[in-house]
N, C-alpha and C positions, 0 to 999 in steps of 0.2 A: 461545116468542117471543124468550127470550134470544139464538137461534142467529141474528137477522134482525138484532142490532144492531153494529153496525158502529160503531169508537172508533180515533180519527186516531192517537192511540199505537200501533196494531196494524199501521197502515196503512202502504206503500211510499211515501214521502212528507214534505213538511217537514223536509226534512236539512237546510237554511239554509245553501245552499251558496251563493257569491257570485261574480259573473262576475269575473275575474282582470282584476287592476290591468293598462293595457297592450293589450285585449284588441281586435281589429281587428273583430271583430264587428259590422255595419251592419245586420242584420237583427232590425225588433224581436222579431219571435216567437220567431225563432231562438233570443234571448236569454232569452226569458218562459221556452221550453218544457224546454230544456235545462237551466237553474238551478233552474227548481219541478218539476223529477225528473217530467217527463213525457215526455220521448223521451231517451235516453242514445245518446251516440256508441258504436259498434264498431269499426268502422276507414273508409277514406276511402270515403264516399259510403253507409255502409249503418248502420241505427240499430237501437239496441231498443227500442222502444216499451214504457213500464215501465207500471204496474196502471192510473194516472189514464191515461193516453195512449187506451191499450189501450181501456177504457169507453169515451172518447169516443169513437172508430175503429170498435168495434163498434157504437154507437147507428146512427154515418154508415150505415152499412154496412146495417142496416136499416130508415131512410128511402129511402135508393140501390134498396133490393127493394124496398119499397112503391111506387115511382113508376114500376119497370118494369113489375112484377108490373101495375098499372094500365092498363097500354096492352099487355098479352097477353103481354110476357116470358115467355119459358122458360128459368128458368138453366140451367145446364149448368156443368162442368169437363171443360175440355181441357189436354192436357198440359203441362206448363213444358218440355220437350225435344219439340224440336220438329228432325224428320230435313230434313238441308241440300235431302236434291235435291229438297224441296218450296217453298223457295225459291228455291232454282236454275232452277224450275219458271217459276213466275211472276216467274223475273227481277228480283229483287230481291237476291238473296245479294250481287251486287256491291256493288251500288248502299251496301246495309245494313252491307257486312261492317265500317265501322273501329267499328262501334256495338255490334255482336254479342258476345255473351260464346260463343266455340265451343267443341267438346269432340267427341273421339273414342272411340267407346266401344271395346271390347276386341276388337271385330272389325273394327277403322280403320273404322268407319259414322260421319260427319260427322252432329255437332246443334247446335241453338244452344238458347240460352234464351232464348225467345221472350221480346220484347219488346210483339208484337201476335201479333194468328194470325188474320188474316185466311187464308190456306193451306190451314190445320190446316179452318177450319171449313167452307171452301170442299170442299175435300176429302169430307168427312164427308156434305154434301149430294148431294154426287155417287155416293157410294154409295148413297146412295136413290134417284137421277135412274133413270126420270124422274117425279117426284112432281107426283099430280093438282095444277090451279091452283087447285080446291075449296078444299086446304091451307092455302093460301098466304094472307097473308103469316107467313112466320115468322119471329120475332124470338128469336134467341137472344141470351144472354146471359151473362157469369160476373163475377164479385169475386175477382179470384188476383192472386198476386204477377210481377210483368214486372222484366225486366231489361235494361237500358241501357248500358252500356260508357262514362257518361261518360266527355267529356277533363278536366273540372273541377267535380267534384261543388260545390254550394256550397248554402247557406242552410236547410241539415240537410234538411226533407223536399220544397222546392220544388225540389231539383233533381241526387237522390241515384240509385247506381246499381242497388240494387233497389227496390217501391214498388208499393203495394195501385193496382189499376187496376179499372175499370167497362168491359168491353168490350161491346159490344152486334150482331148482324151481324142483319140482314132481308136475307129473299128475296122478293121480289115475280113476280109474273107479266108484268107490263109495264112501260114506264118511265113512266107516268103514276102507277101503283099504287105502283111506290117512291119517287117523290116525294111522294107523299101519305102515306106510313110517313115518309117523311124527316120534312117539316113535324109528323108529330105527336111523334116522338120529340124534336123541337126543340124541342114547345111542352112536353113532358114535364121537360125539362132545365130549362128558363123555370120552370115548379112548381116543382120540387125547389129549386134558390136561393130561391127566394122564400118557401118553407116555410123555409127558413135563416132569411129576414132576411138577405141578404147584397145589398151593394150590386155588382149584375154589369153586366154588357152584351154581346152579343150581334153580333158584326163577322164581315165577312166575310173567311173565312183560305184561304189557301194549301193545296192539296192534296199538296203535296210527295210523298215517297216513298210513298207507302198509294196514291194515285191519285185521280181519278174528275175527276166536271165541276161539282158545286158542292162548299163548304163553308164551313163557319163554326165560330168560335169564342166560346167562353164565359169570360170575364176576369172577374177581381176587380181593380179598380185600385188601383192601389200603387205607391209608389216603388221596392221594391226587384224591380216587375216587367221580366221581361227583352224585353218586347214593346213596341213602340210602335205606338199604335192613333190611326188618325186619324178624328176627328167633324164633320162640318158640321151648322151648329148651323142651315140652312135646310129642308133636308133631309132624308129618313133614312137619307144615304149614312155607315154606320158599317166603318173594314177594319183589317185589319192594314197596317202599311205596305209589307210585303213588296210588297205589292201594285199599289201605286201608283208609275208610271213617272216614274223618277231622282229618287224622293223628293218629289215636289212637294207643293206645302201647299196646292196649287189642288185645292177640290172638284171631280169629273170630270165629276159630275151637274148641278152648281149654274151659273151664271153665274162668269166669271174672276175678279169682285169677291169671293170667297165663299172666305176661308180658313179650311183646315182647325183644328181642335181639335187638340192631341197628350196622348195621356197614357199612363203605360206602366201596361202590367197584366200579372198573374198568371194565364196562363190555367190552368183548371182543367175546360173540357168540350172536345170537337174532335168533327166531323159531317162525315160525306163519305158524296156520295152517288155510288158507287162505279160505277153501270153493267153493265157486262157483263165488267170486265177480268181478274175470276176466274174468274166462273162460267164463260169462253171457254175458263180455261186449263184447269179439272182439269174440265169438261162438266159441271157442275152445271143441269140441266133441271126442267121441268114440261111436261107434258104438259095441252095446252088443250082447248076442249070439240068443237072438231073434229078430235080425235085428232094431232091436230101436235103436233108437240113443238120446243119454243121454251126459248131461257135463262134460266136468272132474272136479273130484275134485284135490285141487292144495295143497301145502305147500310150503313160502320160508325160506330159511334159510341162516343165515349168519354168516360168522365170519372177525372179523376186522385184517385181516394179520398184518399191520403193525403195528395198535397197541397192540395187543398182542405181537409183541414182544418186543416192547418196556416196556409193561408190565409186562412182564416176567424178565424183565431186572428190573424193580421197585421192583418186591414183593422177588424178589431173593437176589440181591445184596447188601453187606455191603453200609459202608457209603462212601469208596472209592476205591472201589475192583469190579468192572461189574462179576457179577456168571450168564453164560448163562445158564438154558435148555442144560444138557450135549450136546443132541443129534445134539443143531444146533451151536456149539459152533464155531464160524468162523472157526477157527484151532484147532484140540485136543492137540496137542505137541508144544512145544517151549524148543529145546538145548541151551542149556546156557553155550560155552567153556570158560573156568577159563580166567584171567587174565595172570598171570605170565611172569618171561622174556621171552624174545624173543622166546628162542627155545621150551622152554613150552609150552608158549602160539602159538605156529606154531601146536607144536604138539595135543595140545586140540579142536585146529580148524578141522587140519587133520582128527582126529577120529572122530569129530562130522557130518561132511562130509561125511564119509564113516554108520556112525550111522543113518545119514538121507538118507542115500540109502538104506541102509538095512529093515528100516520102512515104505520107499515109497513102497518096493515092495508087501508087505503085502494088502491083497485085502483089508481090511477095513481102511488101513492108507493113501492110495494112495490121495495123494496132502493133506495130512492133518498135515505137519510137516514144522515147521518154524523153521531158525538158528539164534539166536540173534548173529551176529556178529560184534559188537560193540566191540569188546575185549579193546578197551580204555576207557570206561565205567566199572567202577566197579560193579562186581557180584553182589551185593547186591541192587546197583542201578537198573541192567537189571532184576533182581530177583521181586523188587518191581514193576515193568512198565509188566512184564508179569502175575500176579497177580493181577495187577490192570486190566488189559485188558481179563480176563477170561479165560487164556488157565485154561484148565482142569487139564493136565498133562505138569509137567517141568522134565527137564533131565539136570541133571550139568554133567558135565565133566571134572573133575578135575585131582587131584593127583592119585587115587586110580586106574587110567586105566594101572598105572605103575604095578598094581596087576596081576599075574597070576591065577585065569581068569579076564580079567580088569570089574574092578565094575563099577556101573554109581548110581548116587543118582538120582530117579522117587519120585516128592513129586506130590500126589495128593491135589489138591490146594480148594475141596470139605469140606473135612476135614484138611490139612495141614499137614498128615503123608505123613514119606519118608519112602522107602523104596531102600535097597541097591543092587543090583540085579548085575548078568551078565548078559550079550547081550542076552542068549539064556533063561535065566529065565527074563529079559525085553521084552523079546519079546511074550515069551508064558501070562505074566502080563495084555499086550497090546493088546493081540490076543481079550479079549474079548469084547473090546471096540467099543459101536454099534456107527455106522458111516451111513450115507445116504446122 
């Protein structure tokens, strides 16, 4: 059981590092994430994500699969090099090139690192074409790393040059049948925030480079968002302003009395329902039930892994307190054994030990309990650094275990209530705590 307990002295973590006097910094998370050693700079535009980062990134990562996986995803990996003349193809390489990170391999064969692959996976289906419509629809899918060629990377992971992405491609058999994959992959994306807890919204965006005839986007709002989204508060006309002709503040939908809302957001999903413009280029087919054979129609969609959650870390968090998204919170628990002399504090460590066994073995708690054992640190000091770093739930362990049944103070650090509990009503507290 000892190998399951986990002690913050051990851990990548609480270096008490303090943002430098002077600092131009306007981004709160930016600021959170970087000084509580959870994303570390590399050089411009690209980070490491250190152990606390990393947990939360991986939880994302599989709620991101549960909510595909739910609407028939099929992950997949496809290459990060991706050959030019399959861009070249579908006419993009231009359009793409100041953004492209390119590269010649040893036999002068032009690639990029892909940024999307819409191509790549176009491509891939075409080598099966022409596939019965029986099949169909198919929704591929992967979580890999894309790359960007920012001109000015800024606010560490909202807007850096490589960056965990959610790529998603359907093939449908007709355009009715991919707009109906559209609509559900949308109302999938709507779950998934919402299993967050994330205040989002839903406007209609720009198809820019990628193509197609609808799309929409998925925002967190925030100030240090680089979109500005307009709302008519009569309406359910919600867009990006890209969209709206020479900026007006007049609802298009509404009566001319009916000014728009403004607020900039962070987007962090993108939806295009893409048509026929690949599956034209590389003959991506189905074959239907009267032997014809017809294109697919396609839809991609995406969502930006790592900066959602860094995002999530922005729209959430105080001014010096990180509040994750309970469900991907690195760690839900952090004990906190008292101070006291010697024999005290031997014995608050003791029972804390024995208390992080007793919650490891709990199916939903399992590796999700840390022991602050700094006991030469004052409470209140380790009180504030666990607070600041987002656990959910703190458990002190003090005086009161001298109690028969021994109590434990559990403050929910959502709201800042404690609650006084024994083991066996901490526990059943605890029990309901969703974990993934």
């Amino acid at each position: 059981m000892s190998n399951s307990r986990r002690f913050v002295s051990k851990l990548f973590q609480n270096f008490g590092r303090v943002e430098p006097e002077g600092s131009s910094q306007t981004c709160q998370s930016q600021i959170l994430m970087q000084y509580n050693d959870i994303v570390e700079s590399c050089h411009s535009g690209c980070y490491v994500m250190l152990p606390f980062g990393q947990r939360a990134l991986d939880k994302l990562v599989r709620v991101v699969d549960e909510e595909m996986q739910a609407i028939g995803g099929q992950k997949i990996s496809l290459p990060t090099l991706a050959p030019a003349k399959l861009w070249k193809k579908s006419e993009r390489w231009d359009d793409a090139l100041n953004e492209l990170f390119t590269l010649k391999d040893r036999h002068n064969v032009q690639y990029c690192l892909g940024p999307t692959h819409e191509e790549l996976v176009t491509n891939l289906m075409a080598m099966y074409s022409p596939i019965s419509e029986k099949r169909l629809p198919i929704k591929f899918y992967q979580i890999t790393r894309k790359f960007r060629d920012e001109m000015k990377p800024k606010h560490l992971l909202l807007r850096g040059r490589e960056f965990e992405m959610k790529d998603m491609y359907s093939f449908d058999a007709s355009e009715s049948e991919a707009r109906e994959t559209y609509d559900i992959v949308c109302e999938s994306y709507s779950r998934l925030f919402s299993r967050l807890e994330l205040p989002f919204a839903k406007v209609e965006g720009a198809t820019g480079n990628i193509g197609g005839s609808i799309s929409h986007e998925f925002h967190l709002m925030s100030s240090v968002g680089e979109d500005k989204l307009l709302f008519c508060e009569k309406c359910s006309f919600r867009s990006n302003s890209e969209l709206v002709k020479d900026q007006s503040t007049v609802c298009p939908t509404c009566d001319a009395d009916c000014q728009l809302r403004t607020s900039p957001g962070i987007e962090i999903g993108h939806t295009f329902l893409l048509g026929t413009k690949y599956s034209s280029v590389f003959k991506s087919t189905c074959m239907k039930s009267d032997r014809g054979i017809d294109l697919t129609h396609m839809g991609c969609y995406g969502i930006g892994v790592s900066r959602l959650l860094q995002g999530s870390v922005e729209v959430l968090s105080s001014e010096n307190k990180i509040r994750w998204p309970r469900l991907i919170a690195p760690y839900q628990i952090c004990i906190l054994p008292h101070k006291g002399i010697k024999a005290a504090a031997e014995q608050y460590l003791a029972t804390s030990l024995t208390l992080s066994d007793a919650l490891n073995v709990m199916p939903n708690l399992k590796h999700e309990v840390v022991i602050d054992d700094r006991q030469q640190i004052s409470l209140g000091k380790r009180l504030f650094d666990a607070k600041r770093l987002g656990y959910p739930y703190i458990i002190v362990v003090g005086k009161r275990i001298q109690e028969n049944p021994p109590i434990f103070e559990i403050i929910e650090t959502s709201t800042n209530e404690s609650h006084f509990l024994s083991i066996d009503s901490l526990k059943d507290f605890l029990s309901t705590v969703e974990t993934i």
